[in-house]
C-alpha positions in Angstrom: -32.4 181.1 205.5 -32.9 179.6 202.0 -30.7 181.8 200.5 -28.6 180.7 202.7 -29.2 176.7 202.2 -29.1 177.3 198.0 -25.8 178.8 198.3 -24.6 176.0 200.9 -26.1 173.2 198.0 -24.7 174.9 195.0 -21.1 175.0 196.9 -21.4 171.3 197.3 -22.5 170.9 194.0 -19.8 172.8 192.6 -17.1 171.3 194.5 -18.7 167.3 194.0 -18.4 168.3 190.0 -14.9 170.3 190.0 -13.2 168.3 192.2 -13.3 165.1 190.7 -12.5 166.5 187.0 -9.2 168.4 188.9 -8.0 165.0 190.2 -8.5 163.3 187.0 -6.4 165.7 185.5 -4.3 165.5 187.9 -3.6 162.1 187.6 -3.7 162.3 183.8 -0.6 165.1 184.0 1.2 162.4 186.8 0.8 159.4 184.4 2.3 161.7 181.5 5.0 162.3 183.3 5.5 159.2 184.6 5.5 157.8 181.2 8.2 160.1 180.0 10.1 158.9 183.1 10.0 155.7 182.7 10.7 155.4 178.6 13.8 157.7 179.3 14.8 155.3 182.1 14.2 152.4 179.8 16.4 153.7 176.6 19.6 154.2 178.7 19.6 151.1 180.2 20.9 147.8 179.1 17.9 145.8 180.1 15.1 145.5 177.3 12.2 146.9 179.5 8.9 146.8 179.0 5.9 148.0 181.2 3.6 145.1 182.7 1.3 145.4 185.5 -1.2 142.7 187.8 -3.4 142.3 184.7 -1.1 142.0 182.1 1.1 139.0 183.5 1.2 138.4 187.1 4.6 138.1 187.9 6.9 138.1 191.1 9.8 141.3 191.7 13.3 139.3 191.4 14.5 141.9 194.0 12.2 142.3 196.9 10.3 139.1 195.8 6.8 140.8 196.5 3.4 140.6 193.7 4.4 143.1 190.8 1.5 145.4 190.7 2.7 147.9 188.7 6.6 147.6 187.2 8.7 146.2 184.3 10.2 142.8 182.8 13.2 142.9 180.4 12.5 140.4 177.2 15.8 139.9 176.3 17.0 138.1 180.4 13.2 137.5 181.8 14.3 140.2 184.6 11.2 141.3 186.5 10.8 144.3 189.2 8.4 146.2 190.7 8.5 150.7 189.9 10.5 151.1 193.4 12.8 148.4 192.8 13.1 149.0 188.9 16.8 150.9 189.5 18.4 148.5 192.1 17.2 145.8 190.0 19.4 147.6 186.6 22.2 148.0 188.9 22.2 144.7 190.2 20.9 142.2 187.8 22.9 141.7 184.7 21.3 141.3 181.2 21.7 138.9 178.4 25.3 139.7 177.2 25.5 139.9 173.4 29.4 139.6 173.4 31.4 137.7 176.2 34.5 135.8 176.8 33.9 131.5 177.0 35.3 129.5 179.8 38.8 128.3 179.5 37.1 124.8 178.3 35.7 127.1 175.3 31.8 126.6 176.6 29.1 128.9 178.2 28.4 128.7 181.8 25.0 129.4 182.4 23.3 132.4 183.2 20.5 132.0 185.9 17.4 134.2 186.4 15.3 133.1 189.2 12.0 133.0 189.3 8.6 133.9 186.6 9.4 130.7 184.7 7.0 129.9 182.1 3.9 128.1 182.7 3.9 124.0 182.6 7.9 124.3 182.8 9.8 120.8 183.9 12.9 120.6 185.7 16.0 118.8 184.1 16.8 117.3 187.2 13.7 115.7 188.9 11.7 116.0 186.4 8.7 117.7 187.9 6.5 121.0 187.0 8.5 124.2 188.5 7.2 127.4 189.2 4.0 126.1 190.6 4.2 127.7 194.0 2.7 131.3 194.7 6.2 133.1 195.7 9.3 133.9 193.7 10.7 130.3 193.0 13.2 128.1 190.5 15.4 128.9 187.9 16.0 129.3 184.2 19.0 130.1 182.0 18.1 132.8 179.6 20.6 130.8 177.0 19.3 127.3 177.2 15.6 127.8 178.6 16.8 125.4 181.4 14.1 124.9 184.0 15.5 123.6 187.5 14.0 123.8 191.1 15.9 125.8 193.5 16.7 122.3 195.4 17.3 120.6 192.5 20.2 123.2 191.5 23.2 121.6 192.8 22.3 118.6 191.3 22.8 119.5 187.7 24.6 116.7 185.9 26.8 119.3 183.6 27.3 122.0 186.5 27.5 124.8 185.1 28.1 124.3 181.3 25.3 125.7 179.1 24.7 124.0 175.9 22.7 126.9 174.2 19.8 124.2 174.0 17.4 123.1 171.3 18.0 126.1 168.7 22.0 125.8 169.5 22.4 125.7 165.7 20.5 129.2 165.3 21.9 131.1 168.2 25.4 133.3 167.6 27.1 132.9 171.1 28.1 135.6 172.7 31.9 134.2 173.1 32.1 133.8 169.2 31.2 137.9 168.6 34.3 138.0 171.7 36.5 136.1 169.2 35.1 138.2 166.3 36.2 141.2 167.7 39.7 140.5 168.7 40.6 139.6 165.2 42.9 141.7 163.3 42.5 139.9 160.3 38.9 140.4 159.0 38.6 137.4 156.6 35.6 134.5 155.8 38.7 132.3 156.3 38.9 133.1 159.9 35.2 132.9 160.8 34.7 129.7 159.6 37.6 128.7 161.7 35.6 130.1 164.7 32.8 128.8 163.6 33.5 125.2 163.9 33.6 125.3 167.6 30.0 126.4 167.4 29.0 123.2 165.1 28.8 121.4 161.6 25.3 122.4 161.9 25.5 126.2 162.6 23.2 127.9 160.9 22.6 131.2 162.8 19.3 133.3 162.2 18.8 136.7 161.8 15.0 137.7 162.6 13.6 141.3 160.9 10.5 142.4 162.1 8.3 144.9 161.1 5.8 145.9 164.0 3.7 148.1 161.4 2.8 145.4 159.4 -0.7 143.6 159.0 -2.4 142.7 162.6 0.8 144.4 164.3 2.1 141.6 166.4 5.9 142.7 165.2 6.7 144.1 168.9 5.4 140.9 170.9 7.4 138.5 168.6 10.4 140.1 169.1 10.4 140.0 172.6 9.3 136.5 171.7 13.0 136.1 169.6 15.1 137.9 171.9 14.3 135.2 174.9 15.6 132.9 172.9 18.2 134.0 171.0 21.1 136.6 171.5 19.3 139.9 171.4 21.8 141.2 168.6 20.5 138.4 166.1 16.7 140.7 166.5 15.9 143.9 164.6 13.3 146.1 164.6 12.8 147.3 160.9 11.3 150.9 162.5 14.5 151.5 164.5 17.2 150.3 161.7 16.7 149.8 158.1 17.5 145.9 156.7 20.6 147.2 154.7 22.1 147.7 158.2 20.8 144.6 160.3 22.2 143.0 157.5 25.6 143.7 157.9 25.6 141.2 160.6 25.7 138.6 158.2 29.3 139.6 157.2 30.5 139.0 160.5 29.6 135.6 160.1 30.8 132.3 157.7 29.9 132.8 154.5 26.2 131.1 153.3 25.6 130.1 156.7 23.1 132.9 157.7 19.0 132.6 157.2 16.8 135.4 157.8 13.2 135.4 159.5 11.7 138.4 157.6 8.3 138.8 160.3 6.2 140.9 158.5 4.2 141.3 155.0 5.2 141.1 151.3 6.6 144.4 151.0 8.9 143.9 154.0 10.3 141.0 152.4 10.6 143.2 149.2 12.5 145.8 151.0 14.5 143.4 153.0 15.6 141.3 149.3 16.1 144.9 147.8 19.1 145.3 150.9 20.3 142.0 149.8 20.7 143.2 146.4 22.7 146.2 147.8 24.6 143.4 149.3 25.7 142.0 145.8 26.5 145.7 144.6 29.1 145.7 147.6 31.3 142.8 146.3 29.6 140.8 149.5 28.0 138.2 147.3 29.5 135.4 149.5 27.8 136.7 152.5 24.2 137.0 150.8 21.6 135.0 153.4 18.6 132.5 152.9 15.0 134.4 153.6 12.0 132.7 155.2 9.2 134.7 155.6 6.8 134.3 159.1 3.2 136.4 157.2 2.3 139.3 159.4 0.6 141.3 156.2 -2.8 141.8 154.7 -1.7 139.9 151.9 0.5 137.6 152.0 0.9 135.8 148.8 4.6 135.3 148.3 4.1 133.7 151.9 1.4 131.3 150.4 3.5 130.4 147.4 6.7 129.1 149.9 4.7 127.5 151.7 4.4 129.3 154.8 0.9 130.1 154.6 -1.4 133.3 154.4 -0.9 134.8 157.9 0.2 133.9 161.3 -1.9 134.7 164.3 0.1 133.1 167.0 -1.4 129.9 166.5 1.8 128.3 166.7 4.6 129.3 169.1 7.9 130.9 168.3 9.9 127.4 169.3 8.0 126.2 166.2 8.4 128.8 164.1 12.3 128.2 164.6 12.2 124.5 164.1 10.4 125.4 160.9 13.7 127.8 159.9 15.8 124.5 160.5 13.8 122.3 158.5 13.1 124.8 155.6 14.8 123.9 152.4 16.6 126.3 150.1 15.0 127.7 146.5 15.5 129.7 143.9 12.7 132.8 143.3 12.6 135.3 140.1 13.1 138.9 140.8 12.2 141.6 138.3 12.9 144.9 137.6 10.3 147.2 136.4 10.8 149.8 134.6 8.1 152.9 134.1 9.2 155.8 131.3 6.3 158.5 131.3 5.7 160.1 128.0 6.8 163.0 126.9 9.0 163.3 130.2 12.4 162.1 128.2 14.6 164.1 130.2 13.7 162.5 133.4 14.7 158.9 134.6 12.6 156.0 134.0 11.1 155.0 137.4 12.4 151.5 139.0 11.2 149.4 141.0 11.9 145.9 142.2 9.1 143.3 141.6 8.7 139.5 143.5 5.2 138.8 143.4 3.0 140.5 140.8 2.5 143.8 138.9 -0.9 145.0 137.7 -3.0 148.1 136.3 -6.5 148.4 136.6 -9.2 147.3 139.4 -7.0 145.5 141.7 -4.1 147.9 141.3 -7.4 150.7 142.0 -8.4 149.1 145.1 -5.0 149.0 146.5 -4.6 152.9 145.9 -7.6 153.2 148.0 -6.9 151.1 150.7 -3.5 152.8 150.5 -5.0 155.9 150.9 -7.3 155.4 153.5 -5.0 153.6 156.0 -2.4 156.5 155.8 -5.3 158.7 157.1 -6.8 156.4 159.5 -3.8 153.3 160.2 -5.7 152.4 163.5 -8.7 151.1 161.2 -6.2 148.7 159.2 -4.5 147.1 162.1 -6.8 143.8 161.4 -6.1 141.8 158.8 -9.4 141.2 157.7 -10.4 145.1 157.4 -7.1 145.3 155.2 -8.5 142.7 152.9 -12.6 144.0 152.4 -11.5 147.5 151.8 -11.6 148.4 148.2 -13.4 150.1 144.9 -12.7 150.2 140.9 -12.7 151.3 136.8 -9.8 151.5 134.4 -8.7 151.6 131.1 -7.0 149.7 128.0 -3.2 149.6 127.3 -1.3 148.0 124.6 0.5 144.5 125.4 3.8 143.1 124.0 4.7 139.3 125.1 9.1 138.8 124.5 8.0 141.8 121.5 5.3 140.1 120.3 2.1 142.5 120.1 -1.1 140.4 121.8 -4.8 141.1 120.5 -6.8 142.2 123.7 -10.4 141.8 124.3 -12.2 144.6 126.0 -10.6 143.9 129.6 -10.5 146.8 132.1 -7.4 145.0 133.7 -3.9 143.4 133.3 -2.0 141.5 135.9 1.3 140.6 135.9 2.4 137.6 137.8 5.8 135.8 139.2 3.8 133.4 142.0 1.0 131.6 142.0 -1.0 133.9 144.7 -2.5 136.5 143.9 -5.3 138.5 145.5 -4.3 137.1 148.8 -4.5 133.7 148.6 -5.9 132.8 144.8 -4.2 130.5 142.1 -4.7 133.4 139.3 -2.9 131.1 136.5 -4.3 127.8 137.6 -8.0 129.0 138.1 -10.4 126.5 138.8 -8.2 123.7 137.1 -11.1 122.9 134.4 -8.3 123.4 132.1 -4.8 121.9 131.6 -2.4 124.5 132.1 0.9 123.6 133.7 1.7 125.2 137.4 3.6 128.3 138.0 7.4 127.8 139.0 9.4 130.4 141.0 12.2 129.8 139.4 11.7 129.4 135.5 12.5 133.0 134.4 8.7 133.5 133.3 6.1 135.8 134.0 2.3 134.8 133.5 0.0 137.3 131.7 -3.5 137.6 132.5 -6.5 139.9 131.9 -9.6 140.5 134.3 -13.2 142.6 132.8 -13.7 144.3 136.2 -13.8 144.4 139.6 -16.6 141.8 139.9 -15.0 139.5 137.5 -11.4 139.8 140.4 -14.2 139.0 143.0 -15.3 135.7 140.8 -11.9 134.4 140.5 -11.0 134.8 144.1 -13.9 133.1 145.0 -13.4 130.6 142.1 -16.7 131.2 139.8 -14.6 132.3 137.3 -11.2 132.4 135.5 -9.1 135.1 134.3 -8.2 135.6 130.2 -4.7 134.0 130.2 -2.7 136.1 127.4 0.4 133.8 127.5 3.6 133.4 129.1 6.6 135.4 128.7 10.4 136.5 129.8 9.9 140.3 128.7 6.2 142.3 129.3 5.7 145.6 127.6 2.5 147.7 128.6 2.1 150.9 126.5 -0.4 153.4 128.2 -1.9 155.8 126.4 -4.7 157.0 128.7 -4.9 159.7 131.3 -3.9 158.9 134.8 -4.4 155.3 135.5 -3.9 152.7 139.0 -1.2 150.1 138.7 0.5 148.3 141.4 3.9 146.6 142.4 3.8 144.2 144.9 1.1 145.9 146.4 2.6 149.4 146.7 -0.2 151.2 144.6 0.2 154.8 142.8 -1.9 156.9 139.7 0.5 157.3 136.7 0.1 158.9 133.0 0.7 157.6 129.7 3.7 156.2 130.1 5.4 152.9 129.0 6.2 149.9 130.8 8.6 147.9 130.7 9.1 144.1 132.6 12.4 142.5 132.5 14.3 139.8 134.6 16.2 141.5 137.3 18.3 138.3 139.2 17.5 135.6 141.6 16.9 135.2 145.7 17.8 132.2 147.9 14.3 131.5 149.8 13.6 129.0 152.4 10.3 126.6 150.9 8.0 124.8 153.7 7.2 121.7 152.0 5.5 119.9 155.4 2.2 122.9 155.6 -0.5 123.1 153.3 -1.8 126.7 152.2 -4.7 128.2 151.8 -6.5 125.9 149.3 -8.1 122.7 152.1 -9.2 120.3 149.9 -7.3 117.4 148.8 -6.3 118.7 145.4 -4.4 121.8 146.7 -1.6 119.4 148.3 -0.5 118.1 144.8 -0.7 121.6 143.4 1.4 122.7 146.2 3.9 119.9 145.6 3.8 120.6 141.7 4.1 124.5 141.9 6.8 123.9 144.6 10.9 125.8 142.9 13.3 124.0 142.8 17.6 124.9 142.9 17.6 124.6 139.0 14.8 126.1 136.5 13.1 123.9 134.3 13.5 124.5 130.4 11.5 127.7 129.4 9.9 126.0 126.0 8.4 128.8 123.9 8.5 132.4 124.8 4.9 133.4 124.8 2.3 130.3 125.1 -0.7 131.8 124.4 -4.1 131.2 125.9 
């Protein structure tokens, strides 16, 4: 008999342990498959789908009208539907159209979703909140962000004619890509002539994000963009490279475009580098204006514009696109960089592009580090503030030439290179601590600013502004000779070891930026608002003076 009953317990025991881990697993092989379901269902159609649930953003199913628990919303139309009704609702409910035929009038008619407006939303007509009641209720146009109660519809004082709304000056209409693609004469002549339907003001935007960069909020902003604008104005550097986005802007009049490059410094370097391509092409006319919204570690080209040193979400997309409207145009320096290893003379020189600093030693050794660790562990560096603590040093002595000029170095362990006036993310290397009169950096002059740093706790002094760096002068031309064993330098934060080798600094061309004059950077006291203002480019450089001005 108690054989009998230990068998009977272990039985149970068995079965209370395996049963459980077989309907986890289950469940686990279900939700795989459901997710490979769904993401194939979601890349052949034409909605923008994206998975949401109860928790995630309580929302209403536009088809059967129920509580989504578990379903999809597109980002482009504002389309929502629970899993069962996911396929009626693709059949049935028509996305944002990128390219469409206007009225006969020439205008837009609207194009209603109903219901899941956004929170604290105001109808046009009467004036009061919409969406407040717990059911699918109201409407908006996915063009104009028009909010109207479902009684209030028929009441509208334009009917039907959409106006594109506040950011009508950013957004290409679909009608004008119709127009566009029924010409048989390809010409800047002809869209300009199209384009003056759309405005005096047109200024359409092309946002590029990067959704690998910094604090990874790429993916959420463009679903952001795409609500308001025409999807086809939105790229996603990880699924099509800038030099391709960009041939949108050729489709448009000439020096109308600006670009929202979302992401860190070296997406705004690889996105000026396509725009250099551009000017290779004979497409020089077409070449666009760049504002940058900081999603990187860094940020220090950022900084110098104006924009500041990195955007959280603390201001909403609306803003960040009245910002691109008020933005004025600059000029900015580029550089070309050009490393020659020794004794390799039948090999090209390497080349690289450079817009914000070059540097070899401790900073350039902490960058190779941090380099190397987030390719081995990038979940660890999606926070900006891990990116920036992460970080070790040593290095070496070179030999410096300033426009040919050979300058006597002290025993430094580290030269920098710079074009802006960040550096470090978010120091004023040249100014310092402004005990000393020397004159602001300029984007725009033609000149690079040479300093020297001891170490890596002299780079921590200077960012926390105990100390300044050795400023070895001013100059259009650099020339580094290495003669040391492998060593760390940096462009523009993109770190690697190289040989003896020799380095040569030269000016490449110049971008059209967009500056934010009305935002203060980094730097909160008072005195960092008239260094802002004084270091601010302008359209035309100022006169260079002497070729080296040495410390």
């Amino acid at each position: 008999m108690d054989t009998m009953m230990r068998w009977t317990l272990l039985f149970w025991t068995s079965l209370a342990v395996v049963v459980p881990v077989i309907i986890t697993l289950w469940c686990s092989v279900q939700r795989s498959k459901r997710k490979i379901h769904m993401k194939d269902f979601f890349r052949k159609s034409k909605h923008g789908w994206h998975c949401t649930d109860l928790f995630n953003k309580p929302t209403y199913c536009c088809v059967c009208q129920q509580h989504i628990l578990q379903g999809a919303f597109c980002d482009c139309c504002g389309v929502c539907a629970d899993e069962t009704c996911l396929r009626r609702a693709d059949r049935s409910l028509v996305c944002k159209e990128i390219m469409a035929p206007s009225q006969a009038d020439g205008t837009l008619e609207h194009r209603w979703v109903r219901g899941n407006v956004p929170l604290c939303s105001v109808c046009v007509v009467c004036k009061e909140q919409c969406g407040n009641q717990p059911k699918l209720c109201d409407f908006r146009c996915v063009w104009c962000q028009t909010m109207v109660h479902d009684d209030c519809k028929a009441s509208l004082s334009d009917g039907e004619r959409c106006e594109l709304g506040e950011f009508r000056s950013l957004i290409i209409p679909p009608h004008y890509l119709h127009h566009v693609n029924k010409l048989r004469r390809r010409h800047p002549d002809e869209y300009s002539k199209l384009a003056s339907a759309c405005g005096s003001s047109w200024t359409p935007v092309l946002v590029l994000a990067n959704t690998r960069s910094g604090n990874n909020m790429g993916e959420a902003l463009l679903g952001e963009f795409r609500t308001i604008l025409n999807p086809v104005q939105v790229f996603d550097l990880s699924e099509l490279p800038p030099s391709k986005a960009l041939q949108l802007c050729t489709l448009l009049p000439p020096g109308s475009v600006r670009v929202l490059v979302c992401g860190g410094d070296g997406t705004v370097g690889w996105v000026l580098d396509a725009i250099d391509t551009m000017k290779l092409k004979g497409q020089d006319q077409f070449i666009p204006r760049v504002m940058i919204l900081p999603l990187g570690t860094g940020n220090d080209l950022s900084n110098s514009l104006g924009w500041g040193s990195g955007y959280a979400g603390e201001i909403p997309v609306e803003q960040v696109l009245r910002n691109v409207l008020e933005a004025e145009v600059v000029k900015m320096d580029r550089w070309k960089v050009q490393v020659a290893s020794k004794g390799l003379y039948f090999r090209k020189p390497k080349v690289l592009s450079m817009n914000n600093y070059f540097s070899v030693g401790p900073d350039a050794l902490m960058a190779l580090n941090f380099h190397t660790h987030r390719e081995k562990t990038p979940s660890f560096f999606s926070s900006r503030i891990i990116n920036k603590v992460s970080g070790n040093i040593v290095c070496a002595l070179p030999q410096l030439e300033l426009d040919g000029e050979r300058v006597a170095l002290p025993s430094l362990e580290g030269i920098i290179v710079c074009n802006i006036g960040y550096w470090g993310g978010g120091c004023r290397l040249w100014e310092g601590m402004g005990d000393e009169p020397y004159p602001p950096t300029r984007l725009d002059d033609g000149l690079l600013e040479v300093v020297g740093v001891f170490g890596s706790f002299h780079c921590a002094q200077i960012q926390v502004k105990m100390a300044n760096p050795v400023r070895l002068g001013q100059a259009h031309t650099v020339r580094l000779v290495l003669k040391t064993s492998r060593m760390p330098m940096q462009v523009d934060g993109e770190p690697w070891a190289q040989g003896p080798c020799t380095i040569t600094i030269t000016h490449k061309t110049q971008a059209f930026m967009l500056y934010h004059s009305a935002e203060q950077t980094d730097d909160d006291d008072e005195s960092s608002t008239s260094e802002a203002e004084s270091s601010a480019p302008h359209d035309s450089p100022k006169p260079a003076g002497p070729a080296s001005a040495r410390a």
